[in-house]
C-alpha positions, 0 to 999 in steps of 0.5 A: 686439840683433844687427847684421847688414849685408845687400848686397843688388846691387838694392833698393827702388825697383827691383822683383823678388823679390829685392828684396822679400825683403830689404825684408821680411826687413830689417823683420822684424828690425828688428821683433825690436830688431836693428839693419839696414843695407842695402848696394846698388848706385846702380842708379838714380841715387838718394841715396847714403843713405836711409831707405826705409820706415825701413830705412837704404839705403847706395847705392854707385856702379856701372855699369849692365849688361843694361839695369840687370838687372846691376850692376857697383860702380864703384871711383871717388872715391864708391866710396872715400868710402862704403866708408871709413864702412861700414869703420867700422861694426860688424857681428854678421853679413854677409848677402848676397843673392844669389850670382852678382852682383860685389857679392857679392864686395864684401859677402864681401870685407867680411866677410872683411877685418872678420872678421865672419860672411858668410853667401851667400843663393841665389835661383836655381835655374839659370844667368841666361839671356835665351834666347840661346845665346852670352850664356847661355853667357857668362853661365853662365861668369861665374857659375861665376867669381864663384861661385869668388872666393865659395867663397875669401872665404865657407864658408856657404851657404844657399838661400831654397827647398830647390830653391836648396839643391840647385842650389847642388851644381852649384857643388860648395857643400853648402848649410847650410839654408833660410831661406824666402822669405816674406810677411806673409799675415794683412796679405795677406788683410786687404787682399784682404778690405777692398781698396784698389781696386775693379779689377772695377769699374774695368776693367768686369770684371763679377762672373760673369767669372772673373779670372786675374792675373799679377803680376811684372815683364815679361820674355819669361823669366817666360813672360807672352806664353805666357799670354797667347796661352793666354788667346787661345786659350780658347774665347769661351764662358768669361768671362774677363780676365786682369790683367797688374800689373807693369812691365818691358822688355817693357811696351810689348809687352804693352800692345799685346796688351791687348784684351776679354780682357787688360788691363795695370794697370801697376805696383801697389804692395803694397796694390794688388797684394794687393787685385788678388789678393783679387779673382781666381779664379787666379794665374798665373805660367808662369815659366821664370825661374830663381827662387829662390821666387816672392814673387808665388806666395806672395802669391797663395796666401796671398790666396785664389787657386788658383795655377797655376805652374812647378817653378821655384825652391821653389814645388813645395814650396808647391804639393806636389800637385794638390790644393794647386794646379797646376804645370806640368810643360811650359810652353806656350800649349797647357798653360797654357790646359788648367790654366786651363780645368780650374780654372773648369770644377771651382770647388770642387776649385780652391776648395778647392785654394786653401784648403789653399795659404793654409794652407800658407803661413800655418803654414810661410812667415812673416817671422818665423820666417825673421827667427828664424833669421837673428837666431840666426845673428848671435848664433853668430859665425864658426865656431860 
């Protein structure tokens, strides 16, 4: 059995990628026999400690920055209180998700102080941005600081796709390997093949209308106004709906484009989500986000879906060429309609493009052989 503390500045309820990969990670060792203990930021207001799907959550006290998308640890009496008792526990390894967050300097701090092994997990493939170019740049700065207080407080570094291993040279750090992002794909297509929800008959989306789905939170950077507008944009003779299942910032704006074509589902669960998949032709998610590897892209693969996406983050080394699925080298409204429009005129290319994808994932991307690696990890102690 091995102990590993993961700090993590988001968790469970809030939603994103990586977030997902902590919960699954978490459970996946947990699964092995090793002993879990999640460390995050009260983000959202919730009990200081929790149980969330059995995994342990300790909340510490923070502020809330960038509407909640970056939190800061608040040193005060709580703060106090909760690192007195995580001082007290016992750890084999310090994993800490991901690199440009001030509670990445908490979980390394930690680590150094306990003289446990640390290890900093990358999910970004280039800098945080809104599309501003004054906060960009700030925000770019800030990131290259808490890189360097990482760099003093933490040697070891890998990336969850070999596209975060090669951003994190940007910062002079020589990533020691990957430890993939991944999903449970046999439980993915077991859902897609028996779903939970019958979203076609729901949203009166009948058999011969070809279903393209977005999932993910909804923010202008993962580019869903653009496939929107590329949905608008297709000729009236294609029979067509695009499903938008998430939540975020821009929810309202997108519920007010809804119309024949769009419809908006709102936030989904897992199960839903996976049954959502295993009702559509393609995947869509035109990201100029900086991912680490899209979760939602591993998801739909592993249901069936051609997907169409970005070089952004690893899914290039999921979609390795055109006949494992589409990835666009420009995003816009222009490119993303012309991948659609080749995918419905040519079923058996995209069907057999999904196919090799759903292979793929199902031999290289699985909780269990990223959970082996970790496992392993805390078994080797500082240094060796």
């Amino acid at each position: 059995m091995r102990r590993i503390c993961i700090f993590a500045s988001h968790y469970l309820p809030y939603l994103g990628g990586i977030e997902r990969y902590t919960s699954n990670l978490a459970k996946a060792l947990m699964d092995m026999g090793d002993e879990v203990l999640i460390v995050t930021c009260n983000d959202m207001k919730l009990k200081e400690y929790e149980f969330v799907d059995h995994v342990p959550v300790l909340r510490l006290p923070c502020i809330n920055l960038m509407g909640g998308r970056y939190p800061v640890t608040k040193w005060n009496r709580e703060f106090r209180k909760l690192y007195k008792k995580l001082k007290e526990r016992e750890f084999d390894l310090v994993l800490i998700n991901a690199r440009f967050y001030p509670h990445t300097l908490l979980g390394a701090w930690y680590a150094r102080r306990k003289g446990i092994r640390c290890v900093i997990l990358d999910h970004g493939t280039s800098h945080m941005t809104v599309g501003k170019k004054i906060p960009d740049m700030v925000f770019a700065a800030v990131e290259h600081i808490i890189t360097f207080g990482d760099k003093l407080l933490c040697k070891e570094y890998f990336g969850v796709s070999k596209a975060c291993c090669h951003w994190l040279k940007h910062f002079g750090i020589r990533a020691e390997g990957v430890l993939y992002n991944a999903v449970d794909a046999e439980v993915i297509r077991r859902i897609a093949e028996k779903p939970v929800r019958d979203f076609r008959a729901e949203y009166g989306i009948s058999q011969d209308t070809a279903a393209v789905v977005y999932t993910g939170r909804l923010i202008k950077e993962k580019g869903i106004f653009k496939l929107i507008q590329a949905v608008e944009m297709l000729d009236p003779s294609y029979r067509i709906c695009l499903l938008i299942a998430g939540d975020g910032e821009e929810m309202d704006q997108v519920k007010a484009r809804e119309s024949a074509r769009v419809k908006a589902l709102g936030r989904l669960d897992f199960q839903e989500v996976a049954s959502l998949l295993g009702q559509a032709e393609i995947y869509c998610l035109p990201t100029e986000y900086p991912e680490g590897f899209p979760t939602s892209v591993l998801e739909a693969a592993a249901a069936g879906c051609y997907v169409i996406t970005t070089d952004r983050g690893g899914s290039r080394e999921l979609i390795c060429d055109e006949s494992y699925g589409k990835i666009l080298t420009e995003v816009t409204p222009d490119t993303i309609r012309n991948a659609i429009e080749k995918a419905l005129l040519d079923p058996a290319v995209r069907e057999a493009a999904a196919k090799k994808a759903e292979e793929r994932v199902n031999q290289v991307y699985t909780w269990k052989k990223t959970a082996e690696r970790v496992h392993h990890l805390a078994g080797r102690g500082i240094g060796k």
